[in-house]
Each structure stands twice: as C-alpha cells, then as structure tokens.
Residue frames relative to the residue before (quaternion, step in Angstrom):
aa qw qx qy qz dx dy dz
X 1.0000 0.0000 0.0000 0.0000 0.00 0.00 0.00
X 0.5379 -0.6459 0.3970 0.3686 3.29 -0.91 0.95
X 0.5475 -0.6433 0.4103 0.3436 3.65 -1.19 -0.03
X 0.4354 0.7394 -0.2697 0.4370 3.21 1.38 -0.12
X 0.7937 0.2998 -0.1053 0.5187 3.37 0.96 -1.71
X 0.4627 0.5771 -0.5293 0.4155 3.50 1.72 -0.01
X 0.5685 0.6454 -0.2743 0.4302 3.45 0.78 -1.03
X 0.8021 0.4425 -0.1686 0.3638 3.31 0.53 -1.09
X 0.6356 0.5219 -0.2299 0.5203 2.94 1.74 -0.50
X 0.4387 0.7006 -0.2098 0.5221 3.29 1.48 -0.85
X 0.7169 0.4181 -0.1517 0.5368 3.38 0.04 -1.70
X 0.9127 -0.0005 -0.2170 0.3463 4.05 0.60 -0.52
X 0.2060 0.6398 -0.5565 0.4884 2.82 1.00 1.74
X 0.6819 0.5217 -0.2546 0.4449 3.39 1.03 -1.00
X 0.6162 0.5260 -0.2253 0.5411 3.28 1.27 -1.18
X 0.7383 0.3085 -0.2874 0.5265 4.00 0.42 -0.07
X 0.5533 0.6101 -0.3689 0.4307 3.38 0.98 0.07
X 0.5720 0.3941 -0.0589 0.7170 3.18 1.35 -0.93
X 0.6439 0.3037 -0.4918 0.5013 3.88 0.03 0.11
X 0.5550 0.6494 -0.2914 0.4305 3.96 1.20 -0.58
X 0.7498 0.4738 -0.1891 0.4214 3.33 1.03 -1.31
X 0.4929 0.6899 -0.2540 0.4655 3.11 1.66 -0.99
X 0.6828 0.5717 -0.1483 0.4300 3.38 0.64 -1.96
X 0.7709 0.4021 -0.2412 0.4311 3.33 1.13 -0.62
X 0.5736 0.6248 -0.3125 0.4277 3.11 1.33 -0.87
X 0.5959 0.4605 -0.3396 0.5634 3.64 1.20 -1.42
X 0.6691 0.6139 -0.2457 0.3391 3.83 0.28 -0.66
X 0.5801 0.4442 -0.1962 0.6540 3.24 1.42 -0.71
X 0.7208 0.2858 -0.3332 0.5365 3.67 0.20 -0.97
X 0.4536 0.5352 -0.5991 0.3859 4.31 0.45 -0.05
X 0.6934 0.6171 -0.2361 0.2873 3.21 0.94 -1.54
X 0.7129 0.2753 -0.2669 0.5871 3.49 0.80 -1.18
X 0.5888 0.5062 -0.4942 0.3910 3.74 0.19 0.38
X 0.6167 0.4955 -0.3095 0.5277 3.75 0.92 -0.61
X 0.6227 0.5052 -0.3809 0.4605 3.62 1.19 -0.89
X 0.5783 0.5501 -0.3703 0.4752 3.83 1.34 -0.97
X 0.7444 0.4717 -0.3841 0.2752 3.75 0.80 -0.46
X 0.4249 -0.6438 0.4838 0.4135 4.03 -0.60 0.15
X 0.1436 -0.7045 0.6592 0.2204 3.49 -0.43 0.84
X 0.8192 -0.3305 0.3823 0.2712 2.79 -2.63 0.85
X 0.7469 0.2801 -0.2133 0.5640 4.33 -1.38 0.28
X 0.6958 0.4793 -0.4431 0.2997 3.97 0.36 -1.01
X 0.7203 -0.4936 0.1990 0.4449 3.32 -1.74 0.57
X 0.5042 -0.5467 0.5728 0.3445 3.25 -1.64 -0.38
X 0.0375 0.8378 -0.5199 0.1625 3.23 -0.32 1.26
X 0.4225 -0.7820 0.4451 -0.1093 3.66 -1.14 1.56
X 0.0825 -0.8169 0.4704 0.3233 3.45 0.09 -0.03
X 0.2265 -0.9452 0.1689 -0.1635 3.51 -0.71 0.74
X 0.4230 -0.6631 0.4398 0.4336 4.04 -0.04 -0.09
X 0.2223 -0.8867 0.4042 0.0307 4.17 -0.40 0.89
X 0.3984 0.8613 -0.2989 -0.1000 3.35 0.01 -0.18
X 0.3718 -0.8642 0.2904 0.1750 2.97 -0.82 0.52
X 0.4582 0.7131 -0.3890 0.3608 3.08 1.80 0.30
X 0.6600 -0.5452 0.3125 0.4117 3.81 -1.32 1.06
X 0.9016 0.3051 -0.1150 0.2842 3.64 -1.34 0.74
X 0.2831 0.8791 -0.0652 0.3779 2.55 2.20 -0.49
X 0.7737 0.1395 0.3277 0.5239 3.61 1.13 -0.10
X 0.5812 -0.4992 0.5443 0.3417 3.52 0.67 -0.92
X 0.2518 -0.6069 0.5896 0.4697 3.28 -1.12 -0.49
X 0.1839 -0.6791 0.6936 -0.1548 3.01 -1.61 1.63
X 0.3020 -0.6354 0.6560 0.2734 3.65 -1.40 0.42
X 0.1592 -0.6695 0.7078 0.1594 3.72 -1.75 0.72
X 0.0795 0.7235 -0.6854 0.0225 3.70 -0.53 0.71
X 0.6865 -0.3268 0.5374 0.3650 3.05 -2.15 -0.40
X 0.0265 -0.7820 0.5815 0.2227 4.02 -0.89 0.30
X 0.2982 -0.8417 0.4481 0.0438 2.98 -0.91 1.48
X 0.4119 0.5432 -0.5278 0.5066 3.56 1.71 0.76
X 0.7470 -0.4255 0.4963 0.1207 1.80 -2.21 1.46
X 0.5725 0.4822 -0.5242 0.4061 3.86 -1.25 0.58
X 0.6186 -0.6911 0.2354 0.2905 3.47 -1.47 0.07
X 0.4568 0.5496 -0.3693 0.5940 3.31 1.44 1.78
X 0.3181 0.7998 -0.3723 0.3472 2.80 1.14 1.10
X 0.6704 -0.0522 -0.1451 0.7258 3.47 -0.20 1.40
X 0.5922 0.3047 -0.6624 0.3431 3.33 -0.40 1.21
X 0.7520 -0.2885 0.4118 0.4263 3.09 -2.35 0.61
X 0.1725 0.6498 -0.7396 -0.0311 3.41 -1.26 0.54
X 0.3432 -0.6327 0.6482 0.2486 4.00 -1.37 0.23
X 0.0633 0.5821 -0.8092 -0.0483 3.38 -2.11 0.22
X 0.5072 -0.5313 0.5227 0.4327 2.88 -1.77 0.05
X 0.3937 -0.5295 0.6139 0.4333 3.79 -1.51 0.34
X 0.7523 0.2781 -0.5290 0.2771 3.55 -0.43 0.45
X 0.7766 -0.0173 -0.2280 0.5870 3.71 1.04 0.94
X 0.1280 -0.7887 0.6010 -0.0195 2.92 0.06 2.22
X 0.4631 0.6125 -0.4307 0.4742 3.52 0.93 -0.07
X 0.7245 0.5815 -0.2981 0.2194 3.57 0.40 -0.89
X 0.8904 -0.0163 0.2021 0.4076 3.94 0.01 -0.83
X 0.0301 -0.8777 0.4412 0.1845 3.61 0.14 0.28
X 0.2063 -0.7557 0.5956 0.1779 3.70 -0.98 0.16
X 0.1366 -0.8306 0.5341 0.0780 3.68 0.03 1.08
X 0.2263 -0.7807 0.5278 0.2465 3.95 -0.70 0.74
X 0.7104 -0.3607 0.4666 0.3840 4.01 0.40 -0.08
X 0.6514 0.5102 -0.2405 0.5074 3.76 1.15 -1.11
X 0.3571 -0.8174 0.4380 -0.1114 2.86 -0.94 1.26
X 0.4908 0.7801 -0.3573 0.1514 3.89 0.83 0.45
X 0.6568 -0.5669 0.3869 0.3125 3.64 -1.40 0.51
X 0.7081 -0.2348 0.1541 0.6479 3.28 1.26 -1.02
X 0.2402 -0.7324 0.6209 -0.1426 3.80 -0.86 1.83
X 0.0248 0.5813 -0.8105 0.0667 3.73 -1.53 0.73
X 0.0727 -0.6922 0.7180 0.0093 2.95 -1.65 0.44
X 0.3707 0.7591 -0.5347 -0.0185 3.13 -1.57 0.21
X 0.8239 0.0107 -0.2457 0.5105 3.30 -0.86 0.95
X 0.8275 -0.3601 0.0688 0.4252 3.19 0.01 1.79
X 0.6956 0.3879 -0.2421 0.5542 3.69 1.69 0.14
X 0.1234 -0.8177 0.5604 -0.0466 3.46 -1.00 1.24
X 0.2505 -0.7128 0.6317 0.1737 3.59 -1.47 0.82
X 0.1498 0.6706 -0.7239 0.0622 3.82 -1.04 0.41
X 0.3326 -0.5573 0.7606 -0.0187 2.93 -1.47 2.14
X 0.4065 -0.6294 0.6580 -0.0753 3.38 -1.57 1.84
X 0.0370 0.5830 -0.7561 -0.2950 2.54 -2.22 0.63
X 0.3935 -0.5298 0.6768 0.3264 3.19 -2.12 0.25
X 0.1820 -0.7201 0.6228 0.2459 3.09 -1.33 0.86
X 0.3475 -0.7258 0.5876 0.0846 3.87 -1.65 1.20
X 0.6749 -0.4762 0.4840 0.2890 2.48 -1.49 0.10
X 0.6736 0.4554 0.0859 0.5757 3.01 0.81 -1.73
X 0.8608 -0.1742 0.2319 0.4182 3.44 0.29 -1.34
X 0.4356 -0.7421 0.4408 0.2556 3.82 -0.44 0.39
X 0.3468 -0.7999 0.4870 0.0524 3.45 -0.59 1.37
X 0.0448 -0.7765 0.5851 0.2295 3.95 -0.49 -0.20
X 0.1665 0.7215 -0.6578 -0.1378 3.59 -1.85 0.06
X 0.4454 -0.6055 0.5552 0.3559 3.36 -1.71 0.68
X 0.1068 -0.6959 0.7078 0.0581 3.15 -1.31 1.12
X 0.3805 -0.6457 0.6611 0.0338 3.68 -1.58 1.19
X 0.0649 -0.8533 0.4917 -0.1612 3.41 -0.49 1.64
X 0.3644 -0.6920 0.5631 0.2670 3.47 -0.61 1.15
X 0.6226 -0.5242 0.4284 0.3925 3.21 -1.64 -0.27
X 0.5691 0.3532 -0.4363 0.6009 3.52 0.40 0.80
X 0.4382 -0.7618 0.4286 0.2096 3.89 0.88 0.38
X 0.2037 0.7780 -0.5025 0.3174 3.20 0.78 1.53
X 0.4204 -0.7054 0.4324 0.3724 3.67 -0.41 0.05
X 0.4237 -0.7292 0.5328 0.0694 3.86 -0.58 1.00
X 0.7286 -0.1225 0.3082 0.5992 3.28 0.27 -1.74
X 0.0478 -0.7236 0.6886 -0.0037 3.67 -1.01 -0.06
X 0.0227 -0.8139 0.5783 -0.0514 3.24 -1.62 0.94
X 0.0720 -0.6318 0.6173 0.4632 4.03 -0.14 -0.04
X 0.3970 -0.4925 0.7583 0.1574 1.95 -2.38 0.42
X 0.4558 -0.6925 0.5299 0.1787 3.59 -1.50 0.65
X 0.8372 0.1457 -0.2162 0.4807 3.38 0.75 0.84
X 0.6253 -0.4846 0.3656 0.4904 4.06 -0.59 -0.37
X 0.5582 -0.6366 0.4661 0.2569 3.16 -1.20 1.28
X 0.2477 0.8114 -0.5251 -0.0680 3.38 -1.56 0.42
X 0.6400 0.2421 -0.2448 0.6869 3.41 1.31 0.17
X 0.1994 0.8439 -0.4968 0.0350 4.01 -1.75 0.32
X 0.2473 0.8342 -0.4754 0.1300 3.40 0.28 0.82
X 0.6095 -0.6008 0.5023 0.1237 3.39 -1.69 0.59
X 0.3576 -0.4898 0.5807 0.5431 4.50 -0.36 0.18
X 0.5880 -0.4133 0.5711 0.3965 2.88 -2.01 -1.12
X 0.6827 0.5684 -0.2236 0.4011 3.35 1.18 0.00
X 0.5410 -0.7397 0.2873 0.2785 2.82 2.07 -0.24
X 0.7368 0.4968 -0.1926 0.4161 3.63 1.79 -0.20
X 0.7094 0.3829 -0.3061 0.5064 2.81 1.86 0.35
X 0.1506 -0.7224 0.6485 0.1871 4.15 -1.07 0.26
X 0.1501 0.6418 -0.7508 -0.0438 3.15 -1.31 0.02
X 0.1653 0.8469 -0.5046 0.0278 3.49 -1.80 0.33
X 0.5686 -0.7720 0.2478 0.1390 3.09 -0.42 1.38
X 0.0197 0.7882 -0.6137 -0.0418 4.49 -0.13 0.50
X 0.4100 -0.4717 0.7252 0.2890 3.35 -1.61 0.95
X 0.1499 -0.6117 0.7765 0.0180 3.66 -1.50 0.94
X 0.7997 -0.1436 0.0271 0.5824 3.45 -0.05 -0.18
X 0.6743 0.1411 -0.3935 0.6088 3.96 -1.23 1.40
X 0.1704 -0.7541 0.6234 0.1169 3.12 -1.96 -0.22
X 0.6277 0.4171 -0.2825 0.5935 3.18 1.47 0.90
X 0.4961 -0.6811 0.5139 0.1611 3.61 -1.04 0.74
X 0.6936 0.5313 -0.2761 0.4006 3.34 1.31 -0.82
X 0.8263 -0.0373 -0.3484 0.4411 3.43 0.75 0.70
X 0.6363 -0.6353 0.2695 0.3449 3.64 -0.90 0.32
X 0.3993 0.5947 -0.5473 0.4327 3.62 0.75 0.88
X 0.4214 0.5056 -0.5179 0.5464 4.41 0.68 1.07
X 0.1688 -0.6079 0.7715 0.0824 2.55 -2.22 0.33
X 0.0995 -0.7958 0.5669 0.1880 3.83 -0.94 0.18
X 0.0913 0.7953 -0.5399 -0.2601 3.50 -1.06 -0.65
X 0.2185 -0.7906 0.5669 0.0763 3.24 -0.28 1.15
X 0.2882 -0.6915 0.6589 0.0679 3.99 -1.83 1.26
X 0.2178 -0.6625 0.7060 0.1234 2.94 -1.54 0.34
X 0.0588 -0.6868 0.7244 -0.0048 3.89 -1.08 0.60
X 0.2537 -0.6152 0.7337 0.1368 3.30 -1.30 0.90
X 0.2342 -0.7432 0.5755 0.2481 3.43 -1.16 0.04
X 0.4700 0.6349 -0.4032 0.4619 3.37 1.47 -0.67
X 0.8609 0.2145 0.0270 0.4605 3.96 0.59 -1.06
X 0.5380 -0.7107 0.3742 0.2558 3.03 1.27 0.26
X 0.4431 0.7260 -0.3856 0.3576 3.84 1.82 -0.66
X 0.1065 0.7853 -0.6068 0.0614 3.47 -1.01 0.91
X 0.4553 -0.6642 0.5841 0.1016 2.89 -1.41 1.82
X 0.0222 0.7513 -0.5948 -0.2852 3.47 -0.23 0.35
X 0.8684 -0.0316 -0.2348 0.4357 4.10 1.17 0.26
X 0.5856 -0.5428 0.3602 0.4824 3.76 -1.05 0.83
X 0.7020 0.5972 -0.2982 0.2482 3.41 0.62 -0.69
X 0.3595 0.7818 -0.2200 0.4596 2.61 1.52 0.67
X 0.5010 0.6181 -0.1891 0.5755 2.97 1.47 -1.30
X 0.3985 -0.5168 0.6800 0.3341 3.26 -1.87 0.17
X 0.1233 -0.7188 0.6714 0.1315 3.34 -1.53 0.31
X 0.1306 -0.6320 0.7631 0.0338 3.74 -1.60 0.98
X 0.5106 -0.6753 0.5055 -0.1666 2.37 -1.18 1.96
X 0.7119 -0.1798 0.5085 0.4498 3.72 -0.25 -0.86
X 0.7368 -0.5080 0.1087 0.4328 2.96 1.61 1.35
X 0.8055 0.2685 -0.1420 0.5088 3.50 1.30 -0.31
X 0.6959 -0.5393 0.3342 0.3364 3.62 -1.05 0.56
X 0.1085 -0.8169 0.5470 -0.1471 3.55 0.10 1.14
X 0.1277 -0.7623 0.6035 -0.1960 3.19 -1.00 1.82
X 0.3825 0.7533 -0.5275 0.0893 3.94 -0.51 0.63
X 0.6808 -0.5034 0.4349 0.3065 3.51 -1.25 0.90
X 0.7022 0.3952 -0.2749 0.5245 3.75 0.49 -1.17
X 0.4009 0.7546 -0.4956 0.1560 4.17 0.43 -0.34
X 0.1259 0.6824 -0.7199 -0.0093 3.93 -1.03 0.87
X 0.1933 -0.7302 0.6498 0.0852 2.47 -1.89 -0.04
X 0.2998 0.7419 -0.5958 0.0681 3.53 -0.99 0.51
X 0.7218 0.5306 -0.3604 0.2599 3.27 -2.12 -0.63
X 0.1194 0.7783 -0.5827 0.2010 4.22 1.83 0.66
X 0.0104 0.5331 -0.8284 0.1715 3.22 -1.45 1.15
X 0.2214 -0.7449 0.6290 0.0224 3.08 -1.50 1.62
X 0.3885 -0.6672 0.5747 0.2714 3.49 -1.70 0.31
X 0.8619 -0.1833 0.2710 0.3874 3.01 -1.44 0.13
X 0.7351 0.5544 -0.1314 0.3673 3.46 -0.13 -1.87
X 0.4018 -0.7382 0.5231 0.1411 3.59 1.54 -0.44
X 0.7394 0.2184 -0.2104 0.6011 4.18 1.08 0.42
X 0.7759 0.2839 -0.3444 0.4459 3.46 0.74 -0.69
X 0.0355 -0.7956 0.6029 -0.0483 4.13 -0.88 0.57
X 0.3975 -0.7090 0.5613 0.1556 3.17 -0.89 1.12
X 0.1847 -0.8403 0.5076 0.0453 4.01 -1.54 0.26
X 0.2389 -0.6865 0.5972 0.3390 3.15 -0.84 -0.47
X 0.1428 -0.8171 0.5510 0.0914 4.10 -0.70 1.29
X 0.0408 0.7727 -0.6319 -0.0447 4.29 -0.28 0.44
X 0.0552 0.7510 -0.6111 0.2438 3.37 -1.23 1.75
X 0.7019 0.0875 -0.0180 0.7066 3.74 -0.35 0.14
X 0.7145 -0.3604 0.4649 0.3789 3.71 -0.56 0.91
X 0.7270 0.3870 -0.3977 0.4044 4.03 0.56 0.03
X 0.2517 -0.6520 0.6662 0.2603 4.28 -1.25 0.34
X 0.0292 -0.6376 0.7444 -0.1964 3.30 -1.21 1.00
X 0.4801 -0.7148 0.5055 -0.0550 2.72 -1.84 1.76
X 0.0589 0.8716 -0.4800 -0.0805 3.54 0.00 0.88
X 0.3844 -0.6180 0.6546 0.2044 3.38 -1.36 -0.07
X 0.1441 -0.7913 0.5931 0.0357 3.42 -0.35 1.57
X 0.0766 -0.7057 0.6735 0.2061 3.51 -1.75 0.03
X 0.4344 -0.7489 0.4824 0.1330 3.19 -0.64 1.60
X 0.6725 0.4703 -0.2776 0.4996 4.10 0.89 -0.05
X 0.7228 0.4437 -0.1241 0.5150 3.03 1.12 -0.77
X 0.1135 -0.7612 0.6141 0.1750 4.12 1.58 -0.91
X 0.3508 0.6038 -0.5941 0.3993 3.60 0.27 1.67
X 0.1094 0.7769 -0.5902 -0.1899 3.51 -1.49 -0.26
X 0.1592 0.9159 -0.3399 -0.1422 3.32 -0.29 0.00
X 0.5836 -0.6222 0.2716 0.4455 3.61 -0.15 1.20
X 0.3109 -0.6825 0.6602 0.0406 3.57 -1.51 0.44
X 0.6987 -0.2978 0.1523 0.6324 3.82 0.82 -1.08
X 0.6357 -0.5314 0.4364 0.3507 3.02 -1.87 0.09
X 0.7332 0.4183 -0.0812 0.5299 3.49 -1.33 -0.76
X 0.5891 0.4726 -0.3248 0.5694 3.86 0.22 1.53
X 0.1004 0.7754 -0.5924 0.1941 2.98 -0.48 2.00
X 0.6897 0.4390 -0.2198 0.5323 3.75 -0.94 0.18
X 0.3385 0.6552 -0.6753 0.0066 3.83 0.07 -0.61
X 0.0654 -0.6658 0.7432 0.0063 3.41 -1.71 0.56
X 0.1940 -0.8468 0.4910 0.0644 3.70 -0.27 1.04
X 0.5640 -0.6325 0.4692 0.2485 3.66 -0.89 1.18
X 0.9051 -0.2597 0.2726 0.1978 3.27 -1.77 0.90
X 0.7294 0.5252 0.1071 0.4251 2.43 0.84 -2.41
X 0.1163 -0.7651 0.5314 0.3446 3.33 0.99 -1.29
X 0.6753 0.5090 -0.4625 0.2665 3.78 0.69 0.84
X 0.7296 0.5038 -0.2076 0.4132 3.17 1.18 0.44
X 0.0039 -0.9060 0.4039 0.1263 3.67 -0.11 0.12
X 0.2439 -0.7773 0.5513 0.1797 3.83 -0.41 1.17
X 0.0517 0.7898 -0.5849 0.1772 3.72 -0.76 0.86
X 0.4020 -0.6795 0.5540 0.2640 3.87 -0.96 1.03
X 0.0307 0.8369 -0.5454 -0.0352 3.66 -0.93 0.37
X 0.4574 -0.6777 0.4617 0.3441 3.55 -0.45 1.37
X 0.3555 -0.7152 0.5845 -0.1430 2.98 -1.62 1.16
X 0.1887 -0.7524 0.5656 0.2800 4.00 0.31 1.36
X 0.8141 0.3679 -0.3678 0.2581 3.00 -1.93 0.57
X 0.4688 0.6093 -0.3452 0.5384 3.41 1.76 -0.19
X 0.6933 -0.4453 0.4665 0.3216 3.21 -1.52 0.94
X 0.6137 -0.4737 0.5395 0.3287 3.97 -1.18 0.98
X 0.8136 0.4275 -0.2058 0.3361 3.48 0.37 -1.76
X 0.7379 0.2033 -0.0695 0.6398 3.73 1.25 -0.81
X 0.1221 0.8729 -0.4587 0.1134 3.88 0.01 1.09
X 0.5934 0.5685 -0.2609 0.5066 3.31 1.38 -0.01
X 0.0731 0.7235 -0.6780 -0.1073 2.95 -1.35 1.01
X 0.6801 -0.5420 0.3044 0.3888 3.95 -1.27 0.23
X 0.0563 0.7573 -0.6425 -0.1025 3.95 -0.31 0.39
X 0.0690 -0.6080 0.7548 0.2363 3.78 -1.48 -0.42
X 0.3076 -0.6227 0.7109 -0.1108 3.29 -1.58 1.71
X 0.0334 -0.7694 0.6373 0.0280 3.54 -0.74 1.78
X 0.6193 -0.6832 0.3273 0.2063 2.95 -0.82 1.69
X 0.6346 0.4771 -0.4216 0.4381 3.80 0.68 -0.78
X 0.7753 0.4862 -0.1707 0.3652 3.79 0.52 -1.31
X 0.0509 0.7141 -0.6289 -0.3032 3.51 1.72 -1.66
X 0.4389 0.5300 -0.6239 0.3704 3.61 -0.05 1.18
X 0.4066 -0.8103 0.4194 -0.0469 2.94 -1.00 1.94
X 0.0679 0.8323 -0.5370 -0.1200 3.99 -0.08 0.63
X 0.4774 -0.6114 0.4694 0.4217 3.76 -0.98 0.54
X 0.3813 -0.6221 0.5310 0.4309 3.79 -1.18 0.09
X 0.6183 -0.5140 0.4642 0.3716 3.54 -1.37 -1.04
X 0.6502 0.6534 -0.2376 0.3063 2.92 0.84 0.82
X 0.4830 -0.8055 0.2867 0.1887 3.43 0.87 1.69
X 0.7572 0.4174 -0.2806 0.4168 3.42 0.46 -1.74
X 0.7324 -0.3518 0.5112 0.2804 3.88 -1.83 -0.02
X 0.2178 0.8534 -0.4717 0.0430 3.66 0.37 0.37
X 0.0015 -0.8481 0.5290 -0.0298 3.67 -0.08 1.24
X 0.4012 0.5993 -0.4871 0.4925 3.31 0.32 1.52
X 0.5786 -0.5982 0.4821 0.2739 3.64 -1.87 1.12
X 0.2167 -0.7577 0.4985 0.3613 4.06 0.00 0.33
X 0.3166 -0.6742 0.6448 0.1719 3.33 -1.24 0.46
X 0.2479 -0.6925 0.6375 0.2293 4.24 -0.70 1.22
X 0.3827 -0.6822 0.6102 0.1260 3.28 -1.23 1.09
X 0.6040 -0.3316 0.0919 0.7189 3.62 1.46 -0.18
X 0.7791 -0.3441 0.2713 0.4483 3.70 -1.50 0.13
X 0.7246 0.3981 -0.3074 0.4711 3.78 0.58 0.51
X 0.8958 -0.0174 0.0212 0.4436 3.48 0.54 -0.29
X 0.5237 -0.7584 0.3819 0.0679 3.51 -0.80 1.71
X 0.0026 -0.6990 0.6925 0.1785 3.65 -0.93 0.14
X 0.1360 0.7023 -0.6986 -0.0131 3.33 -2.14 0.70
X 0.4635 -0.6109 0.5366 0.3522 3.63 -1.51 0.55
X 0.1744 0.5376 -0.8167 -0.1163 3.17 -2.20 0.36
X 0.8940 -0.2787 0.1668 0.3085 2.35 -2.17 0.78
X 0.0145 0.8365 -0.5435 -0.0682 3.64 -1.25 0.47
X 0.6043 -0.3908 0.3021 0.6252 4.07 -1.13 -0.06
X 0.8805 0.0040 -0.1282 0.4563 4.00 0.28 -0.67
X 0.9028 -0.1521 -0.1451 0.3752 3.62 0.46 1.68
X 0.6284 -0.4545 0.1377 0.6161 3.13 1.59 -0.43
X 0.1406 -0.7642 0.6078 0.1638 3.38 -1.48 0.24
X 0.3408 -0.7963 0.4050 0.2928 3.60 -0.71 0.15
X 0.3352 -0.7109 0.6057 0.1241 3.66 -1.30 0.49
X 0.2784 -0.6413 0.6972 0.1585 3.41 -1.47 0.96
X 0.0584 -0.6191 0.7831 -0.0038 3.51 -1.87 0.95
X 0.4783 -0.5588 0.6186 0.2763 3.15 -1.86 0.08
X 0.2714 -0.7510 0.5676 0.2004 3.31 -0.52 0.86
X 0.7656 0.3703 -0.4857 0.2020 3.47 -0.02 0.94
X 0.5940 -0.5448 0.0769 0.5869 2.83 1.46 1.55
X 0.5134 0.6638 -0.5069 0.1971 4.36 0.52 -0.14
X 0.8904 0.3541 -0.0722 0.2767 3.37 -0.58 -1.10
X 0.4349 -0.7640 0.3090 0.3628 3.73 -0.11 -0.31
X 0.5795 -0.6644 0.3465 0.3204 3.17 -1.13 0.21
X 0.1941 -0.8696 0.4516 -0.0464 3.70 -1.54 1.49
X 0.5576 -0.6257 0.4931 0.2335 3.34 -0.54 0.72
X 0.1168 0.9111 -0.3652 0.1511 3.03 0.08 1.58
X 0.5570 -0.1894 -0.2823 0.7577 3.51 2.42 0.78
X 0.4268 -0.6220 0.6092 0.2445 2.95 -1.49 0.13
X 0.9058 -0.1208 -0.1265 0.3860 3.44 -0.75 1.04
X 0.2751 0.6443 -0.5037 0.5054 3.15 0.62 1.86
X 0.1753 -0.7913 0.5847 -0.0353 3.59 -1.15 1.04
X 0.8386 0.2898 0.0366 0.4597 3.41 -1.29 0.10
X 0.3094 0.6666 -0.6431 0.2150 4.67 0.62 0.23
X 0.1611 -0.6864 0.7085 0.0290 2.12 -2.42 0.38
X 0.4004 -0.8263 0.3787 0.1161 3.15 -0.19 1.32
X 0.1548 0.8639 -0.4788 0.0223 3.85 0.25 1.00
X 0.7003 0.5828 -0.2141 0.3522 3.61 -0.94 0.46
C-alpha cells in the first residue's frame, strides 16, 4: 500500500477516534445534567435542617435520595409513617450512611480530576463531622451499634461486585468511646472449626452490631466458601458459626439474623435469595421474596425488614416480614441505604 493512503488512513482513524471520544464525553455530561433535573411524578423534596438525634422529630427515616434533581445523593429525612410523602434534603452528600443513636457514618466521594477518592465521615446528630478517615477503595456496606459508639464499613479494593469471586474488600472498625481504629478485620484472629485459621485469600464484610456494644456479627470469604462469624470487639477474635451467609443484619431483639444466601441454579449474576437465621436453634427459614436482592437489610423494628433493588433512577427500597409470611412491597421509590431513628 502506498504511503500516502497509509497516512490517509491513519490520519482518519485518528479523526473518528476522537469524534467517538467526544460523542461520549458530550453524552456523559447530557447525562449528569438530566440527573441535576427533578423529573415529572418524583418526590417533593426541600432543602433543609436534619437530624439525627433520638426523638428528635418523631420517628422518621434518613436515607440517601436517589431522585433525580439537585439533591441527589444527599441525606434527606421523612417521616416513617409517609415515606412516600415529602423529602427534607440536608446539603450532605453520601454513597452509603447508617445511623443510630444520635450518631451517623457516611462513606464519601471526592471528586478528581483524574480520579475519584472516597472517605468515611462520623456525624453527630446535627451532621457535623466528628472524625473522618480514607478509605482505600469504593464504599459499599456501613452501619452504626445501637448505642451509637461504634462504625464499621466495608470498600471493594479490587472488583466491584459480590456476585462473583474475582473482589477483595476491607472492612474498619472505629470506636468512638477510644478513638481505637481498626482500619481491617483481618486483623483479628479467626477460629475456624475450633482452631486458629490463617489464609492469604481472607475478606470480610457486611458487620452488624449487638446490643452489648463489643460483640458484632460478619460476613468471612476464604477457600471459594462465605461463612458467618461472630466477632469480639475486646478481645479482636472471630469465629465462624455457618457456611453459605452473607450480609448479616441482626434484629432489635438480637435473636435473629436476616442475611442473602447464594442459591444453586440461580443466575452467576443474581444468586441471592433472603433467609432469617434464629440464633438460639441456627435454623434457617427462606423469606418471601423471589427476586436476587444484593443489599445489607435494615429491621424497621423486630417484625419487618427494609432493602433496595434496582430502580428507574438508582434504586428504591421494599419492606418484607422477616418471618418468611407475607409478600414483598414497595415501600420508597428512589431511596438507598435508611435509617430508622426514633
């Protein structure tokens, strides 16, 4: 071929590469402008004074809002008796936020130049910053004791999906009482099947605390298997309980634990269905709830559970009974990540 028409080819190869990149670039920014707009049916939504301290209000839910308009992904509040109704948006901005007893975590992004950073910020009940750490990877799990004195939270270091086994996580712990920070469970010792158990390939996520404010339940992955542990936060122990048990989220009560467990024969991409494990028996009952649900539940009180799937603009969340009866309900529409306070 002549050298001319290499060139020429060259020269508009280069030129459509770059009309492509363009096309996308304008395409992307269309995108995050339409996300700035409030779309038509979505909530009504205010900007506002939050809090998160107990009593405060009533009892009210604080979640992430996931409508479209320019309060997106911030903290916004409703009452829980008409989460449908009104929103109050605070200005706060977070990927994923728990709260409880007048104390709140919310995993950040920085936005880069180059690239997008993240930290966990610790919020009072008037959403002030406390303490703050980075985190070394993208947020995806966070929750608070009941007392309010512990955080912990969970980052995808390497993947960004749970549904297969090519991720890593590392998941922190922060006392507030002492200021002590785990920056990973893996730290901890683990007992295995009665014995001290050590492996290169070891994560951890999805900490849900009890009562007591030391003991906290997990999710452990090693050898290609997930396994449920019982941690002790004084002691920096864990030790496994059963197999096949991601996500725990412990009841009110502390006797019960809702958790997503893969499921043979289920699509690779969506493997999880909802079970609740009563702690005295470890007898496991499925819930009522058909779809793939890859999310920590949140207990709305000892009877009934709340979780996100997938919605028209990011997700919305659904209430179930957690003792496996009734069915599952649409219960907001584009809302992530609550906390039930009050």
């Amino acid at each position: 071929m002549p050298l001319k028409r290499r060139i020429l080819i060259l020269v508009c190869a280069v030129v459509l590469l770059a009309a492509i990149g363009a096309l996308a670039v304008v395409r992307a920014s269309s995108r995050a402008d339409e996300k700035n707009r409030a779309q038509a049916g979505g909530p009504v939504i205010a900007p506002g004074a939050v809090s998160l301290a107990p009593g405060d209000g009533g009892r009210r839910i604080v979640f992430r809002n996931m409508a479209w308009g320019p309060h997106r992904d911030e903290l916004a509040t409703t009452p829980a008796a008409a989460p449908e109704g009104p929103r109050t948006a605070s200005g706060v901005s977070c990927l994923r936020f728990h709260s409880a007893a007048g104390t709140g975590i919310c995993l950040q992004a920085d936005k880069g130049a180059v690239q997008d950073s993240y930290k966990a910020v610790v919020l009072d009940a008037r959403l002030k910053e406390v303490a703050g750490r980075p985190l070394a990877g993208i947020p995806t799990r966070a929750r608070v004791s009941p007392g309010g004195h512990l955080a912990a939270w969970t980052v995808f270091v390497g993947g960004d999906s749970y549904a297969g086994t090519n991720f890593s996580t590392r998941t922190s712990l922060l006392d507030l009482r002492t200021g002590k920070y785990d920056a990973s469970l893996e730290d901890f010792a683990i007992h295995k099947d009665g014995k001290t158990y050590r492996n290169a390939d070891v994560n951890f996520w999805g900490v849900t605390f009890a009562a007591d404010e030391r003991t906290f339940y997990a999710t452990l992955a090693t050898g290609g298997q997930t396994y449920l542990v019982r941690g002790d936060l004084a002691a920096r122990t864990v030790t496994t309980l059963r197999e096949n048990l991601e996500c725990p989220s412990l009841s009110p009560d502390g006797t019960r634990l809702v958790f997503k467990k893969r499921v043979s024969g289920l699509s690779p991409d969506a493997p999880w269905r909802l079970y609740v494990l009563d702690l005295a028996s470890m007898a496991e009952a499925p819930l009522a709830e058909e779809r793939s649900v890859d999310d920590q539940v949140v207990w709305t009180d000892d009877r009934t559970v709340v979780y996100s799937l997938p919605g028209d603009f990011g997700a919305d969340l659904y209430s179930l009974p957690a003792d496996g009866s009734g069915a599952p309900a649409r219960f907001m529409t584009s809302a992530l990540a609550p906390a039930f306070l009050g």
